[in-house]
N, C-alpha and C positions, 0 to 999 in steps of 0.2 A: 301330606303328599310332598307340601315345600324342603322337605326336611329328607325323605326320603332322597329330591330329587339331589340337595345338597351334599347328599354322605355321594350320592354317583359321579356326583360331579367333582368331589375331589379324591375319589378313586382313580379317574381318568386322570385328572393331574399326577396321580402318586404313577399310576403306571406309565405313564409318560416319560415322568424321569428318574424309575426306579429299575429301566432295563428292558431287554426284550422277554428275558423267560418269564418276567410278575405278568407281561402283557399276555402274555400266549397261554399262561398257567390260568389264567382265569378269564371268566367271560361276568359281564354288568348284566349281559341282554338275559343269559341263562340263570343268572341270580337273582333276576328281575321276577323271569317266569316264575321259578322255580317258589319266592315269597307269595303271587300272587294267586296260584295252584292252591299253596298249601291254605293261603287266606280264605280261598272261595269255597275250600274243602272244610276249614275251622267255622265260617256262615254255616255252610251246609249241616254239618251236624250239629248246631246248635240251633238251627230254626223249628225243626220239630218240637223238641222241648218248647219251645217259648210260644210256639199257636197251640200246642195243650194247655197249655198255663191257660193263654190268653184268649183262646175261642173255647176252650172247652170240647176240640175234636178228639172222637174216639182212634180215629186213622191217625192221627198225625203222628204214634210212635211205629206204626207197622213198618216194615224192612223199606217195603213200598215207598212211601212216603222219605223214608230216610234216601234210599237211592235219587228218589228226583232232584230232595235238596244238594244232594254231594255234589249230585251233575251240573243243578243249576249253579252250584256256586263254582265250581272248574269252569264250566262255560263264561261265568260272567270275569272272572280271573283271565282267563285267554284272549275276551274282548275287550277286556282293561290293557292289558299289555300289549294288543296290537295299536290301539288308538295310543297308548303313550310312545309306542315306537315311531308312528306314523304323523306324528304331531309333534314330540319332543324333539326324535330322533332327527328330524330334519332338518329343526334347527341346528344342532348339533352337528350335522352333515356340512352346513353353510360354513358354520365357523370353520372347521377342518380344511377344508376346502381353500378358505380366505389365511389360514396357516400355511397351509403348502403354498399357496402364491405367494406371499411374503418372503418365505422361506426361499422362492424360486429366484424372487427380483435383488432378494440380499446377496442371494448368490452369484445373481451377475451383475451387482453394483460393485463387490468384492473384486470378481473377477476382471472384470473390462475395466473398473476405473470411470465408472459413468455415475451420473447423476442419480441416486433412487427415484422412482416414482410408485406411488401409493397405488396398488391394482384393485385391490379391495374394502370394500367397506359395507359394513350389511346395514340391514337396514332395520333398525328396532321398531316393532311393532306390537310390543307387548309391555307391560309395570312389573312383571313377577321374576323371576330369578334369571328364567333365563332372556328375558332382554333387558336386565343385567349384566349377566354373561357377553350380551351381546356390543352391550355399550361399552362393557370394559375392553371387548378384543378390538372397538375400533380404535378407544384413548390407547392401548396400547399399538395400536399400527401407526397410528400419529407418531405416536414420541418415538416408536422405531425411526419413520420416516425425517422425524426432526434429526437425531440422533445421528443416522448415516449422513444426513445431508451436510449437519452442522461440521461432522469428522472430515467430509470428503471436500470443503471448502477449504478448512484449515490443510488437510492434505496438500491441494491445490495449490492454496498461496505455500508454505512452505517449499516443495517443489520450488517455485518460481521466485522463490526470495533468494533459497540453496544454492539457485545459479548464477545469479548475479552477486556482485558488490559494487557497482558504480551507483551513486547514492540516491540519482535522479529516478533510475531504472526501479530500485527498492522503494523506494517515497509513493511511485507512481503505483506499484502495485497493493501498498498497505493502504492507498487511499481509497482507490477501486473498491478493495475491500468492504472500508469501514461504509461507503456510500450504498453499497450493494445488502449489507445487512444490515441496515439501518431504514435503507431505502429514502434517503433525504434528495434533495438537488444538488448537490455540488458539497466543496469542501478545501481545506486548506489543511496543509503539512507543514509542521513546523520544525523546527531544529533550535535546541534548549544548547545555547552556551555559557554556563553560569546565570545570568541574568536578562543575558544577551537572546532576542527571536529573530532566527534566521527565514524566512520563507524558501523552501524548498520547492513546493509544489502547487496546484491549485487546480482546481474543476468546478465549473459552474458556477464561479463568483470573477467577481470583478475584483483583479487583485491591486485597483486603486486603494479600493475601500478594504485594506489591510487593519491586522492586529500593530498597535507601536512595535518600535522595535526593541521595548527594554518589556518584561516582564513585571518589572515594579510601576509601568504607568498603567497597569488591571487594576479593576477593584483590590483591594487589602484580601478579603477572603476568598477571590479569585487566586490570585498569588500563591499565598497560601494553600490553598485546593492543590494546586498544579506541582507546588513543590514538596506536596506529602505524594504525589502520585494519588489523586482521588478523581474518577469520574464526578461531575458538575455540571447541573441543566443549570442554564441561569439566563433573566430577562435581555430581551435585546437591547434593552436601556444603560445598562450596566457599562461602569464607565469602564474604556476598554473596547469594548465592541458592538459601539451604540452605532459604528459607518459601516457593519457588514450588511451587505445587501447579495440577495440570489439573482442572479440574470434571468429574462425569461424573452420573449420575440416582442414586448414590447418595451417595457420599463423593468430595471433592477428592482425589487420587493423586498420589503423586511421581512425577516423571519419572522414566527408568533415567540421560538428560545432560540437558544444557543447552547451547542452542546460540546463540550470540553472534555478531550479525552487524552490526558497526562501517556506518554510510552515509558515505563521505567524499565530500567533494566542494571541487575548490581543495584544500588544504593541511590542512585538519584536518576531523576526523568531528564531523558535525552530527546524526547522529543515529544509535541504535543498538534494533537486535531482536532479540527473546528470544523464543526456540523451544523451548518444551519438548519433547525427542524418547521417544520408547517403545521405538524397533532396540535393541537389542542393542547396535549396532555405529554406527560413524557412517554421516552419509550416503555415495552411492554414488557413484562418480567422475564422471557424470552428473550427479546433483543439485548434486553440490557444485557442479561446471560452470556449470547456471544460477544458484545463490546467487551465485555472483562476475559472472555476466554482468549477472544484476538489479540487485544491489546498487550496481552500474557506473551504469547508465544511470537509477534514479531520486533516487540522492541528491540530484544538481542539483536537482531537483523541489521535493525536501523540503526544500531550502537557499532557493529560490525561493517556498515555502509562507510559512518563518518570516520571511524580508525583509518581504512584503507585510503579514503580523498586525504587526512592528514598525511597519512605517510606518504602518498602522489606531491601532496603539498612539497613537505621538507623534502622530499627527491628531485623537487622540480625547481624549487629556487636557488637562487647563489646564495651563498652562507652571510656575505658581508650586506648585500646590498637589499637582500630581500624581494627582488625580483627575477623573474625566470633566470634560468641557468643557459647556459649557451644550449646546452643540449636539447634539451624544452622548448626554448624558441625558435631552433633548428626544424625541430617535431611541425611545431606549430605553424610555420613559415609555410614548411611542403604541404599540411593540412590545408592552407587560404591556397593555394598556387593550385592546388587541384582543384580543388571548388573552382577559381577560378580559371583553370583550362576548361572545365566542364559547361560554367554556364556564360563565360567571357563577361566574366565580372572582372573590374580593374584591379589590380594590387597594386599598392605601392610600399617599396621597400627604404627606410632609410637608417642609413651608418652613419654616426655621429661621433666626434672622440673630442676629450676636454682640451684644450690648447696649456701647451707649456705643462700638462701634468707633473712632469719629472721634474720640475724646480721645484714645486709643490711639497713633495716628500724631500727633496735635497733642504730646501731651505728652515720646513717646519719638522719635518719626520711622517714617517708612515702613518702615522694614528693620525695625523691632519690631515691627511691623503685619503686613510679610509673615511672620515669626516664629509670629506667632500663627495666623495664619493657613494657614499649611503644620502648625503644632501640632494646630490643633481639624480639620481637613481627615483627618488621621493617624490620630487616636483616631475621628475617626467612620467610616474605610473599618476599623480596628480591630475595631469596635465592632456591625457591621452581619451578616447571615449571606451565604451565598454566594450565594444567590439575588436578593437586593437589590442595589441601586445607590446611591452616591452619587455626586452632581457639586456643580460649585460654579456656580450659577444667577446669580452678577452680583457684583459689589465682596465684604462681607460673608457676602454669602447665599448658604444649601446650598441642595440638595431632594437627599429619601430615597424613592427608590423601591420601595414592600414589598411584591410580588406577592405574592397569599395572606393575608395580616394583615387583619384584620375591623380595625373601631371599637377595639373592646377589645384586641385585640394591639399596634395600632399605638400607642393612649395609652399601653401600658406602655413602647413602645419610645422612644415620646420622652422617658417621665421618665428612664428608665434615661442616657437618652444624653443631659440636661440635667444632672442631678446629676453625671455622670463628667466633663462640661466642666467644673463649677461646681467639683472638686477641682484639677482641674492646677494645674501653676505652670509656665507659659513662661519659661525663662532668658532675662536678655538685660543686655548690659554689671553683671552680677554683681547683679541686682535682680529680685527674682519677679513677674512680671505672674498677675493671675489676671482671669480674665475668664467671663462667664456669658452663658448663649443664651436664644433666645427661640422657641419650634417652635408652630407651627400643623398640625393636620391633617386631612386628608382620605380620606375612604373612599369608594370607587363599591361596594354598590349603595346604598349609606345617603344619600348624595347623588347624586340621580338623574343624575349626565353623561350627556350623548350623543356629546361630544367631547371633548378633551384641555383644552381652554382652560377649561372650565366646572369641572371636578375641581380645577385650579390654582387661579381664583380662587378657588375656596371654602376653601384651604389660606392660600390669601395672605389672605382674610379672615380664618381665623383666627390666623394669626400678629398681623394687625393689632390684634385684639381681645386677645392674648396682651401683647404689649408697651403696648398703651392701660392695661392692667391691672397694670400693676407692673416688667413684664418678669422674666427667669429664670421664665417661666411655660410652661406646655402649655395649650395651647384646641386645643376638638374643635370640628368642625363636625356638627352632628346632621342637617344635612339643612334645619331649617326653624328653626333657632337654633345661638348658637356658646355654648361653655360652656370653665370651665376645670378642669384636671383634678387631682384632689392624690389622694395616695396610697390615698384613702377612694373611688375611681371618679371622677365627676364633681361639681363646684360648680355651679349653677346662679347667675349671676348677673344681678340686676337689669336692669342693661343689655344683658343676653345678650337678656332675654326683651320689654324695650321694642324692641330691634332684631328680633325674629321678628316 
């Protein structure tokens, strides 16, 4: 019967996907009948013989006799076929049935752009073929269900990598990712430069408790690992990243591993993710599945992220000095002035220029000039916090840009940072150059700007009045006089107050 039911069942498969005419040209149900007719009819005319043999009756070969058995065996053939139709067929019906929904939800997974969801699932009630049958059509709506989902994620991030290139915006989204199919608590993005780990990004940890910042302070076969591009579960012990910890509403927690996941793209890994896991055990053959599919298709991305921030880089700095370019700081200036027109947050602006530069190049030559000049360039991005800016604003001339710094913060900062020029000594053919600044500055809301140009001249005015004054000096600009600044606050001078 098992065997019987097997050739039907992959009949239906063959006509399935051998066309409409194999489907219409033939019927299972009437080929069904039609065996079990002929079977009850083969019974029939063999049972008389066999109760002569075996009882010894004189009727059992009369016509009589033969007629009952034919019918009785048609009869029981007709009742065999309706109970198989009525019992087999229905299961048969479920599945079809759980096909066409499938079939209906791929369709508008395809179409909308939505998430699949699994409609159907039948339910095995049976050991013999067909809940079999049955069991295979759910593992296959599963791995459908994996399948579309697994596609329409990678879909998703792609989309939203495709559109960006600012490197913070891509970090954030491959991180999303890996946490999302992974399903860990948080995670860290790295950026691989040579040897050098950059932290880009972070979720859910405490980005105290960072990876070093060289790649060779990992374990040996960590290292290793990461610069074959090799996924790597490895103890939280592990020297390297024995201080990551997951944040949670009371205390940070150790992972039970750690999970390492190299971005390669072209020939070496550009960047790498740290997943702190909680299993037991590592990921599931599954997951691990997508981490190698994901890890595949956004590295380019992330390789495509850091090209573009370099070439932002070499666009934005001056070529000698290696700090912003006028234009950049320019950018950057009206970015802090807005913020601070919006939340009336202080700015302060200050122009600074080296004293006596041009003796400088006349006495030693240009190349002692650029010397000093890539020097004091050096000590002032040194010298500055993270929040601020330096560029080099023209020949000699800086500007410091100090989002947040009142009057009073910013005068310290210029003395701080006139005094540290006024110590160096530039090397140059075995002779010490020393050389001293001259900084003017400016505060919005202390001087009323309304635009970027108003804020500068009043900095450039006090520079001007800085160096009228002696030079190696600080002048503030008050807003409605320029004054100059020594360690005691501010001087008020004469000429400050004939110029107001």
């Amino acid at each position: 019967m098992e065997q019987a039911v097997d050739r039907m069942v992959t009949e239906v498969a063959g006509s399935g996907v051998s066309g409409g005419r194999q489907r219409y040209r033939r019927s299972i149900y009437r080929l069904l009948l039609v065996f079990m007719l002929a079977f009850g009819a083969v019974v029939g005319l063999l049972f008389p013989p066999f109760t002569q043999l075996a009882l010894q009756m004189e009727k059992a070969m009369t016509p009589t006799f033969f007629g009952m058995c034919i019918s009785a065996g048609l009869l029981v053939g007709v009742v065999n076929f309706y109970l198989f139709r009525v019992l087999v067929s229905r299961e048969f019906v479920s599945i079809l049935a759980g096909m066409k929904k499938i079939n209906e939800s791929v369709d508008e997974a395809l179409r909308t752009d939505q998430q699949f969801q699994l409609v159907c699932k039948l339910e095995v009630d049976s050991d013999d073929v067909v809940g079999e049958v049955a069991k295979a059509f759910n593992d296959m709506s599963e791995a459908i269900t994996a399948r579309i989902t697994r596609e329409s994620l990678v879909r998703t991030l792609m989309a939203d990598l495709s559109s960006n290139v600012d490197l913070h915006l891509v970090a954030d989204s491959i991180l999303e990712a890996f946490i999302s199919i992974t399903e860990v608590k948080g995670g860290m993005l790295y950026c691989l430069h040579g040897d050098e780990l950059e932290l880009v990004i972070t979720a859910g940890l405490n980005e105290s408790m960072r990876l070093p910042d060289s790649i060779n302070e990992l374990a040996e076969s960590v290292t290793q690992a990461v610069k074959r591009g090799t996924v790597i579960s490895l103890s939280p012990d592990e020297r390297g990243v024995e201080r990551l910890r997951v944040e949670t509403s009371s205390s940070p927690i150790r992972p039970n591993f750690v999970l390492l996941v190299p971005l390669v793209a072209g020939s070496g890994t550009v960047g790498l993710i740290v997943l702190p896991c909680f299993g037991r055990q590592a990921l599931t053959p599954e997951r691990q599945q997508l981490v190698e599919i994901f890890r595949t298709h956004v590295a380019p991305y992330l390789q495509n992220a850091l090209l573009h921030r370099k070439i932002g880089e070499i666009a934005a700095l001056d070529w000698l000095t290696r700090i912003l370019n006028r234009r950049f700081g320019m950018r950057r200036l009206r970015e802090e002035f807005s913020r601070s027109l919006r939340h009336g947050i202080a700015l302060s602006v200050v122009l600074l220029d080296i004293d006596h530069f041009k003796q400088v190049n006349d006495q030693y030559g240009h190349a002692a000039g650029d010397a000093v000049l890539r020097e004091v360039a050096n000590r002032l991005k040194q010298n500055i916090r993270s929040g601020e800016a330096v560029c080099r604003y023209g020949g000699e001339e800086f500007m410091v840009v100090a989002p947040g710094n009142d009057l009073h913060d910013a005068s310290i900062l210029c003395e701080r940072l006139r005094k540290m020029i006024e110590e160096i000594e530039v090397r140059w053919a075995g002779q010490g150059l020393r050389v001293t600044i001259s900084l003017g500055v400016a505060t919005w809301p202390v001087v009323p700007a309304s635009v970027v140009n108003e804020i500068i001249s009043a900095a450039d005015e006090a520079l001007y009045f800085a160096k009228e004054s002696g030079r190696n000096r600080v002048a503030v600009h008050r807003g409605d006089d320029v004054v100059l600044y020594t360690e005691q606050g501010v001087e008020v001078e004469e000429a400050a107050l004939e110029k107001a």
